[in-house]
VOBA-1610 file (N, C-alpha, C; in pm, whole numbers, padded with zeros to 5 digits, always signed):
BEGIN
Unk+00085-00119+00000Unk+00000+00000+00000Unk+00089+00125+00000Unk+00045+00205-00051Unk+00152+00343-00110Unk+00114+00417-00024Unk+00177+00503+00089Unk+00193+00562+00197Unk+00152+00721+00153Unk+00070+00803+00226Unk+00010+00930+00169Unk+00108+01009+00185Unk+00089+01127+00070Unk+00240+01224+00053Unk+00199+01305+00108Unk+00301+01368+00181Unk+00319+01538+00266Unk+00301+01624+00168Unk+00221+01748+00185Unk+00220+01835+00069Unk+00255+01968+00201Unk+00386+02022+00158Unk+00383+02175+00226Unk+00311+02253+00218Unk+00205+02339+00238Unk+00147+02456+00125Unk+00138+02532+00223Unk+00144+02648+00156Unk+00099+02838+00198Unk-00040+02823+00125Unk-00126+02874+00202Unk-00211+02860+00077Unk-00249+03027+00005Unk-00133+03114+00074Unk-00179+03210-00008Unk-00072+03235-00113Unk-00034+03106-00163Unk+00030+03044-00280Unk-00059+02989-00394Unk-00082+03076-00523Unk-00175+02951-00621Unk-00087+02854-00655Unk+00036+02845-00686Unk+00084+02666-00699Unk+00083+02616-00614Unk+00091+02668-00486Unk+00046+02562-00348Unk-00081+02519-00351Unk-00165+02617-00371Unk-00358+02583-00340Unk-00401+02465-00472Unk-00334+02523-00575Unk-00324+02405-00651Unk-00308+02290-00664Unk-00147+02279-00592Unk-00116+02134-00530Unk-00218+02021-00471Unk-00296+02132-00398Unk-00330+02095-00266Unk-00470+02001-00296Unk-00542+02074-00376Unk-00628+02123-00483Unk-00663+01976-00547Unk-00521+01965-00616Unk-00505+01844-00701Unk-00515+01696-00628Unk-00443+01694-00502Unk-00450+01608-00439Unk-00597+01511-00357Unk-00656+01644-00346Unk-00797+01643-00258Unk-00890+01565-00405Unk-00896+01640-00568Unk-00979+01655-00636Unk-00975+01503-00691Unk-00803+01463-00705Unk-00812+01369-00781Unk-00788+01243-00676Unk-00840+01248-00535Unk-00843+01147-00469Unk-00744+01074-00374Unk-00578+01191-00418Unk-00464+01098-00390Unk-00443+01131-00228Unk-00442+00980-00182Unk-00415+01031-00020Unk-00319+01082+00005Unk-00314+01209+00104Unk-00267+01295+00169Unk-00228+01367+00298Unk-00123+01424+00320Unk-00122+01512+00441Unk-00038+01675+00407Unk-00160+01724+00468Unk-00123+01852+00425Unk-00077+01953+00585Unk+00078+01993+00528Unk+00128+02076+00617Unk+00146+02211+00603Unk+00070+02289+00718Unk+00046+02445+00626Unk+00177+02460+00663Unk+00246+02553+00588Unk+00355+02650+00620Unk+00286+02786+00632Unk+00358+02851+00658Unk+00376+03039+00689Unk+00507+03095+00612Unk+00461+03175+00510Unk+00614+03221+00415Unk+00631+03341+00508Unk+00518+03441+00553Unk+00553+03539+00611Unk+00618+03531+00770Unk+00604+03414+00801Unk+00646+03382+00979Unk+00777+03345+00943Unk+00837+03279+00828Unk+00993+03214+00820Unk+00997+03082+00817Unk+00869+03044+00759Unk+00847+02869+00788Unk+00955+02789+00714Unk+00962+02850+00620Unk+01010+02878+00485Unk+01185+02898+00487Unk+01199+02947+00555Unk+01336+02947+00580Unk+01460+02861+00678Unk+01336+02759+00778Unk+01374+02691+00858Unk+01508+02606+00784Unk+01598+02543+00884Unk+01743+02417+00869Unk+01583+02329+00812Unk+01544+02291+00898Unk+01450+02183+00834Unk+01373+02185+00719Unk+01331+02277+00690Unk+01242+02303+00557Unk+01360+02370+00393Unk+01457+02404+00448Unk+01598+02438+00343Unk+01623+02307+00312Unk+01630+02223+00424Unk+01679+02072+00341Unk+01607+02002+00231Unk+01487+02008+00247Unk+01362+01997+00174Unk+01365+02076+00066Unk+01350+02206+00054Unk+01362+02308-00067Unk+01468+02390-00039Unk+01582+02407-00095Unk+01682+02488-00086Unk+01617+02621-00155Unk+01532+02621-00250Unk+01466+02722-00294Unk+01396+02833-00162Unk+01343+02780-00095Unk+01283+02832+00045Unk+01138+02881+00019Unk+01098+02785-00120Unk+00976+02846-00136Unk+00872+02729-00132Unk+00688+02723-00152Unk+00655+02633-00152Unk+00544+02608-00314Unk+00479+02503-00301Unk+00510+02382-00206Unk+00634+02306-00237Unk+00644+02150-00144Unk+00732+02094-00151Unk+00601+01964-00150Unk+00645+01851-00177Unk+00617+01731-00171Unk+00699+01635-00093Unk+00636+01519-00011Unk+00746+01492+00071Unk+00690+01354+00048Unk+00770+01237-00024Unk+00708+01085-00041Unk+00821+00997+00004Unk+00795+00950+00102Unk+00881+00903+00170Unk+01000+00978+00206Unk+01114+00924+00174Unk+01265+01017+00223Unk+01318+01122+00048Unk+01170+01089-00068Unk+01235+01180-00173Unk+01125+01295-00137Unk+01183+01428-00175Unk+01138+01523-00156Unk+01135+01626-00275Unk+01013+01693-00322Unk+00985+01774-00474Unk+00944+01871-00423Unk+01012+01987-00503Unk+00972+02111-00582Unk+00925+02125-00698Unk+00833+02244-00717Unk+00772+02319-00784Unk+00635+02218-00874Unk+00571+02345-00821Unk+00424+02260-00882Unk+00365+02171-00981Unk+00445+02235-01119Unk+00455+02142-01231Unk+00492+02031-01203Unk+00644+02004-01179Unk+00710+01826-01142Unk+00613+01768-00999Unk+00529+01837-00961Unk+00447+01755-00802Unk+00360+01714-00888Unk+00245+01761-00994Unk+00185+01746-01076Unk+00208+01636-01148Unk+00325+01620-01238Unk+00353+01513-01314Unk+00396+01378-01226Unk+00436+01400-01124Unk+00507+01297-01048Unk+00381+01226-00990Unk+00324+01301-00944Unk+00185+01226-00888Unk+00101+01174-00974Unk+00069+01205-01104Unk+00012+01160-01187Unk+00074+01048-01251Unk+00166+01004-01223Unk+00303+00906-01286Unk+00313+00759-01195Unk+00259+00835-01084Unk+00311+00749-00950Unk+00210+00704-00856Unk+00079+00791-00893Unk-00049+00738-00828Unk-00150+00687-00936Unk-00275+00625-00860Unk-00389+00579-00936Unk-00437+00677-00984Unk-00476+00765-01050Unk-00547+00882-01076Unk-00640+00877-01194Unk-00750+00932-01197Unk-00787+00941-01351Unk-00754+01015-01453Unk-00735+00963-01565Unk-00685+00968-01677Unk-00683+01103-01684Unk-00826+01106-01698Unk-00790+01302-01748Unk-00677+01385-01696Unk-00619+01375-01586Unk-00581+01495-01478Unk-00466+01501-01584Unk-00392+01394-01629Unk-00286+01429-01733Unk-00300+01272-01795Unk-00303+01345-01904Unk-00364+01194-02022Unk-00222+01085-02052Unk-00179+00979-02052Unk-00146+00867-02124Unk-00105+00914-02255Unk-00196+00931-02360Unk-00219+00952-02474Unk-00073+01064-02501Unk+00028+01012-02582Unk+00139+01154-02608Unk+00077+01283-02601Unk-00053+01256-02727Unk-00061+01368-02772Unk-00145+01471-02695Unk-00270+01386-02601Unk-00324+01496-02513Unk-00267+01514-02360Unk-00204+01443-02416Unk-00046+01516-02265Unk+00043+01593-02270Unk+00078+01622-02439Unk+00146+01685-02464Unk+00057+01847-02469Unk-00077+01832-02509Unk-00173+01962-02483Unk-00142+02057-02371Unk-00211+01912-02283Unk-00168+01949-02106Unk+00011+02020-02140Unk+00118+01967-02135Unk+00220+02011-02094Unk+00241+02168-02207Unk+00194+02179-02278Unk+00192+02331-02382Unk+00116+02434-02302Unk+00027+02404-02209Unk-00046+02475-02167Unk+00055+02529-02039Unk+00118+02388-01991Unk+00188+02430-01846Unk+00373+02522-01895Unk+00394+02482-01950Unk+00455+02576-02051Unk+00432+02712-02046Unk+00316+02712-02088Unk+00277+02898-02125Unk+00265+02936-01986Unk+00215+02872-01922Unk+00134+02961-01811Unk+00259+03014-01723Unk+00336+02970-01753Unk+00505+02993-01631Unk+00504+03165-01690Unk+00547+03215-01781Unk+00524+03367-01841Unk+00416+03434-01849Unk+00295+03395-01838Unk+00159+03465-01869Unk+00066+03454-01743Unk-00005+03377-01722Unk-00135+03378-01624Unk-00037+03398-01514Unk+00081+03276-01489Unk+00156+03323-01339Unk+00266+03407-01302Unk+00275+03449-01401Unk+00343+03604-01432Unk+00284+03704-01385Unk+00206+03725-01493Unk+00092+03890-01447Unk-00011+03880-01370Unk-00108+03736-01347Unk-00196+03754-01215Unk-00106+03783-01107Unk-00002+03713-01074Unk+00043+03738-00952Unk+00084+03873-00896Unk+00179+03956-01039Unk+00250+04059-01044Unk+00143+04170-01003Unk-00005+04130-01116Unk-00091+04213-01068Unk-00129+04215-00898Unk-00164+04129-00873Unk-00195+04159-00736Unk-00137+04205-00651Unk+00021+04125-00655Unk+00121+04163-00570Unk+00151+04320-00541Unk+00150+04399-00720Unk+00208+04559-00699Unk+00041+04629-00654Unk-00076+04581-00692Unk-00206+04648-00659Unk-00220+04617-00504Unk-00180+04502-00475Unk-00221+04514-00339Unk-00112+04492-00239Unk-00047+04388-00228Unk+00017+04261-00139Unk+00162+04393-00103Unk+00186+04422-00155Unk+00334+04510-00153Unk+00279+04601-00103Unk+00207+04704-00145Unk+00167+04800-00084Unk+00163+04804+00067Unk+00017+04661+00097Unk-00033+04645+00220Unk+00150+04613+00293Unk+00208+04544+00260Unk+00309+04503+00327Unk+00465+04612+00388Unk+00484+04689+00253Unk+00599+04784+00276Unk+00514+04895+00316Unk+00374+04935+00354Unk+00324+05072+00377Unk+00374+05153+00277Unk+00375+05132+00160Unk+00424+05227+00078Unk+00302+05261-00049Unk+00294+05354-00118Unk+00203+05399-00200Unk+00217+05293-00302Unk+00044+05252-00380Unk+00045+05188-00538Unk+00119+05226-00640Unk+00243+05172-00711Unk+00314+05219-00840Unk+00175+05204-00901Unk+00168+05292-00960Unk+00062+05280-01082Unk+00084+05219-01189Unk+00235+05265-01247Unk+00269+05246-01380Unk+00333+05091-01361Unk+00329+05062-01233Unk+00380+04904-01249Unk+00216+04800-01256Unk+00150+04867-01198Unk+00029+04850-01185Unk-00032+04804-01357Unk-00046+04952-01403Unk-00087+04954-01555Unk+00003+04799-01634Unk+00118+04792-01649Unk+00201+04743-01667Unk+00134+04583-01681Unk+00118+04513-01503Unk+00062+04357-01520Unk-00057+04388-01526Unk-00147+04468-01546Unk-00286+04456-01539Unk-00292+04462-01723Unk-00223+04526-01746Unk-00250+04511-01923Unk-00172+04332-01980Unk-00065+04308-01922Unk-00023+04143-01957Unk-00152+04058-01896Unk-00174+04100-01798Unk-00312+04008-01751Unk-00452+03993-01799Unk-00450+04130-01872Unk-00546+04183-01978Unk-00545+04063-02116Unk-00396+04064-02166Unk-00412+03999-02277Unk-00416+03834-02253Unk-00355+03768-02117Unk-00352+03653-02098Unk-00517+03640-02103Unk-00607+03703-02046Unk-00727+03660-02035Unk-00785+03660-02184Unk-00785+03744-02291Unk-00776+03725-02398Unk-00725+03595-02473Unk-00570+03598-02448Unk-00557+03455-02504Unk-00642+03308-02496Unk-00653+03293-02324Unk-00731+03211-02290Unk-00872+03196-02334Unk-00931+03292-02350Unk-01079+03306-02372Unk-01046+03255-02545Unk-01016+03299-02644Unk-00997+03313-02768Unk-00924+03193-02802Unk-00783+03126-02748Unk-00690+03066-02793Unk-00725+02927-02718Unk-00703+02924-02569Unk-00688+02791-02507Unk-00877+02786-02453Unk-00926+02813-02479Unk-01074+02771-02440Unk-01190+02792-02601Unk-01136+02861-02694Unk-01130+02816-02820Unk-01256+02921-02835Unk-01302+03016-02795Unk-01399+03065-02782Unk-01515+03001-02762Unk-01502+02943-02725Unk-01624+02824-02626Unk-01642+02724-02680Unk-01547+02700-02818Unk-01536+02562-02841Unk-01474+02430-02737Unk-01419+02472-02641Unk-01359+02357-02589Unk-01388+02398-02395Unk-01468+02319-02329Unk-01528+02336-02210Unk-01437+02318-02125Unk-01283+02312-02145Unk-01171+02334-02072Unk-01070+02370-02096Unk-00932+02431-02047Unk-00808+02469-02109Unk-00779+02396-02210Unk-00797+02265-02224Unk-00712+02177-02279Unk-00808+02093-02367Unk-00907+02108-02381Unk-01028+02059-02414Unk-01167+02025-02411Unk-01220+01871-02396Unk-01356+01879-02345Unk-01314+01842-02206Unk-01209+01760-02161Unk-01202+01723-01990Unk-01098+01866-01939Unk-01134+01796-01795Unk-01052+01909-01713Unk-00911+01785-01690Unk-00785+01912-01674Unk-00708+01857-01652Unk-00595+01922-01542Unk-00495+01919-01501Unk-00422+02022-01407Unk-00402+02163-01446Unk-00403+02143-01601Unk-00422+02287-01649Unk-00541+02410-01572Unk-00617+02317-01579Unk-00738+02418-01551Unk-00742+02446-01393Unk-00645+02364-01300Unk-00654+02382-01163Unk-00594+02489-01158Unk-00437+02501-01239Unk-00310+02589-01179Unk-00388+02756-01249Unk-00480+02721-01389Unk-00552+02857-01392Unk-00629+02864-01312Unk-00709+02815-01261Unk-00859+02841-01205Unk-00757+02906-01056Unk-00659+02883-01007Unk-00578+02942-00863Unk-00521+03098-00881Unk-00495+03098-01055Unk-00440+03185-01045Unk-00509+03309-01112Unk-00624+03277-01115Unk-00706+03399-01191Unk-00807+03372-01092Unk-00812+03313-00980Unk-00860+03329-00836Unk-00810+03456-00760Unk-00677+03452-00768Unk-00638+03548-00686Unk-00636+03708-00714Unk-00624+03763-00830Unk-00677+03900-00853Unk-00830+03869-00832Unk-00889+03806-00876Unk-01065+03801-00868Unk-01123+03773-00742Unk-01035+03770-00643Unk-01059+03794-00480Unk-01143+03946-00479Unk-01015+04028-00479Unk-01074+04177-00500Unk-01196+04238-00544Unk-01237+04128-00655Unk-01383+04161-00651Unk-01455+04186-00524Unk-01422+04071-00476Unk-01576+04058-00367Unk-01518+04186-00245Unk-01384+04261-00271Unk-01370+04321-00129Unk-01387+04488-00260Unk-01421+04467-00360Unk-01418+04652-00420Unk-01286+04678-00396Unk-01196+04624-00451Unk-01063+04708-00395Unk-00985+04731-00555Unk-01048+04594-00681Unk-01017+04666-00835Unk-01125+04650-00836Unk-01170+04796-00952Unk-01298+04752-01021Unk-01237+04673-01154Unk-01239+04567-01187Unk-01185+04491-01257Unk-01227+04339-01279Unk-01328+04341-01332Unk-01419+04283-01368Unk-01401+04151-01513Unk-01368+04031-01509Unk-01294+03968-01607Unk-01413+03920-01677Unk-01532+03879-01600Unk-01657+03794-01699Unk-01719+03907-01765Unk-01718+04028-01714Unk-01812+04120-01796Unk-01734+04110-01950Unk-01598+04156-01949Unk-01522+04118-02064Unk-01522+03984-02145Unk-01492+03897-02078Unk-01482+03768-02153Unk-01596+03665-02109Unk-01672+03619-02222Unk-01804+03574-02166Unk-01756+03405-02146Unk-01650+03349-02229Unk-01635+03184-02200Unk-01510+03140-02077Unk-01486+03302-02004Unk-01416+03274-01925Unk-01466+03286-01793Unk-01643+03341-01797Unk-01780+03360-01702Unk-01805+03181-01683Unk-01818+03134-01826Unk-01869+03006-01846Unk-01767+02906-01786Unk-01684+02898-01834Unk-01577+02832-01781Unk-01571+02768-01631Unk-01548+02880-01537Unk-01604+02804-01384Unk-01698+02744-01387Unk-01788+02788-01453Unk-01930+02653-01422Unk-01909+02574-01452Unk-01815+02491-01562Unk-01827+02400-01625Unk-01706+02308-01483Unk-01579+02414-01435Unk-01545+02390-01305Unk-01658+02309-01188Unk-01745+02402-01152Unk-01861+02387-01072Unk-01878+02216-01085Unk-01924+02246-01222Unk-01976+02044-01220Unk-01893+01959-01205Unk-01747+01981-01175Unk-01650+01899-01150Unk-01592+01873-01018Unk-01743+01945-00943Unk-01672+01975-00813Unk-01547+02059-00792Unk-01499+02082-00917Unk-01367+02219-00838Unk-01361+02360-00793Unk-01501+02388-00865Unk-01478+02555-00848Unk-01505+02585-00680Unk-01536+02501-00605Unk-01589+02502-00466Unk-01464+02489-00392Unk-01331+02460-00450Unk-01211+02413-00379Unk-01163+02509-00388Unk-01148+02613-00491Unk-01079+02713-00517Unk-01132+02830-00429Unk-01302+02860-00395Unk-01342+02957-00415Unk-01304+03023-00221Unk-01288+03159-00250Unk-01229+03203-00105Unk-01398+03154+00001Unk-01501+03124-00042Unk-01545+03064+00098Unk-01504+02941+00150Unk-01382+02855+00118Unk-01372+02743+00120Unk-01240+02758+00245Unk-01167+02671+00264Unk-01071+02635+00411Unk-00926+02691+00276Unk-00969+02616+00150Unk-00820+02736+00056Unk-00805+02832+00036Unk-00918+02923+00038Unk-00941+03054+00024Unk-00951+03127+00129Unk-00994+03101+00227Unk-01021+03167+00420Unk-00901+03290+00461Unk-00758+03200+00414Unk-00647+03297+00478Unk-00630+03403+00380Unk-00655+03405+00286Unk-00635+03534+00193Unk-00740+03633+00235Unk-00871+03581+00208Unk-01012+03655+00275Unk-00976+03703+00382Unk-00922+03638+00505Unk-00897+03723+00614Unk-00792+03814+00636Unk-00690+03807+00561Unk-00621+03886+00529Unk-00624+04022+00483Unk-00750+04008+00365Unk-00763+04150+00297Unk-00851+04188+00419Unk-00927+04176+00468Unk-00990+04173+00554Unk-00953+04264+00674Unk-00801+04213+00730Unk-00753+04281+00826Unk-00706+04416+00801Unk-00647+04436+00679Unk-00570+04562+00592Unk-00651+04631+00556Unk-00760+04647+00526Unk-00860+04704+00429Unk-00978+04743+00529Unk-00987+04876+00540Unk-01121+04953+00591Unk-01217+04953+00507
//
């Protein structure tokens, strides 16, 4: 019997919540250890040995130990029972999946993050005023990633997921990371509004919804809680 893997996560990490995400969605037994990036969890002798990077998540299966979300992704899908879809067998619709995980390293987890980080997370953190022009900057790359996606990888509503008609990890590591600017919605802090713009990227979570995922992602959930309370504390 195959012994359940340690998953590190922050969860106000989207490749962590992802991880985490993945593990819960696609069944694989688990133990999940929160870290704290802002407490120094992250920097511990014990947790450096694990990720010399000092970042998360990490994966911990037995005495081997993984970084970065993509290789936790493939490894688990390689190494556990899982269903097919999460990453296909098939070269060629694995190779979909891996074009997608590809892009997204420069685009969705590039500028969602960047966006949030200079609109909010930096600010709240150094007490220092919004760059605007850094602002303008990922909110226009984030602008066109949502474009691409809507138009290119969701096909203009030809295809009911990143990658096609199934869902696959693709659609987790987006659905985390176009979670996290779209927090702000619910607190008014951007008016920045992505479904009014793109209507198959409105549709899209639902089609999430029936897969049971969009409920894992969404900040009323135990993955979403610490960010919610967060803006929460900063924000009059």
């Amino acid at each position: 019997m195959i012994s359940p893997v340690r998953v590190y996560v922050d969860l106000m990490s989207q490749p962590a919540r992802a991880a985490y995400i993945f593990c819960k969605a696609a069944g694989i037994p688990h133990q999940i250890i929160p870290v704290r990036i802002v407490n120094g969890d992250t920097r511990t002798e014990e947790y450096t040995k694990m990720n010399a990077f000092q970042r998360v998540p990490v994966l911990q299966d037995g005495d081997f130990a993984l970084t970065e979300s993509v290789a936790i992704f493939r490894y688990l899908a390689r190494t556990r029972d899982i269903s097919d879809h999460w990453y296909p067998k098939d070269i060629k619709l694995q190779a979909r999946v891996d074009e997608y995980l590809e892009w997204q390293h420069v685009n969705t987890r590039l500028f969602c993050a960047m966006f949030f980080q200079h609109k909010w997370l930096r600010p709240m953190m150094f007490k220092r005023p919004v760059n605007e022009k850094s602002v303008k900057t990922f909110q226009e790359g984030m602008e066109n990633c949502l474009h691409e996606i809507e138009h290119i990888w969701l096909n203009d509503g030809k295809n009911k997921f990143i990658c096609g008609d199934n869902i696959t990890i693709a659609d987790l590591l987006a659905c985390c990371e176009l979670e996290q600017p779209g927090s702000f919605i619910l607190l008014k802090i951007v008016l920045y509004i992505t479904h009014v713009k793109y209507f198959f990227l409105k549709v899209w979570p639902d089609m999430m919804c029936l897969q049971n995922i969009q409920s894992l992602v969404s900040t009323e959930t135990e993955f979403g809680a610490p960010l919610e309370n967060i803006m929460k504390m900063h924000i009059k």
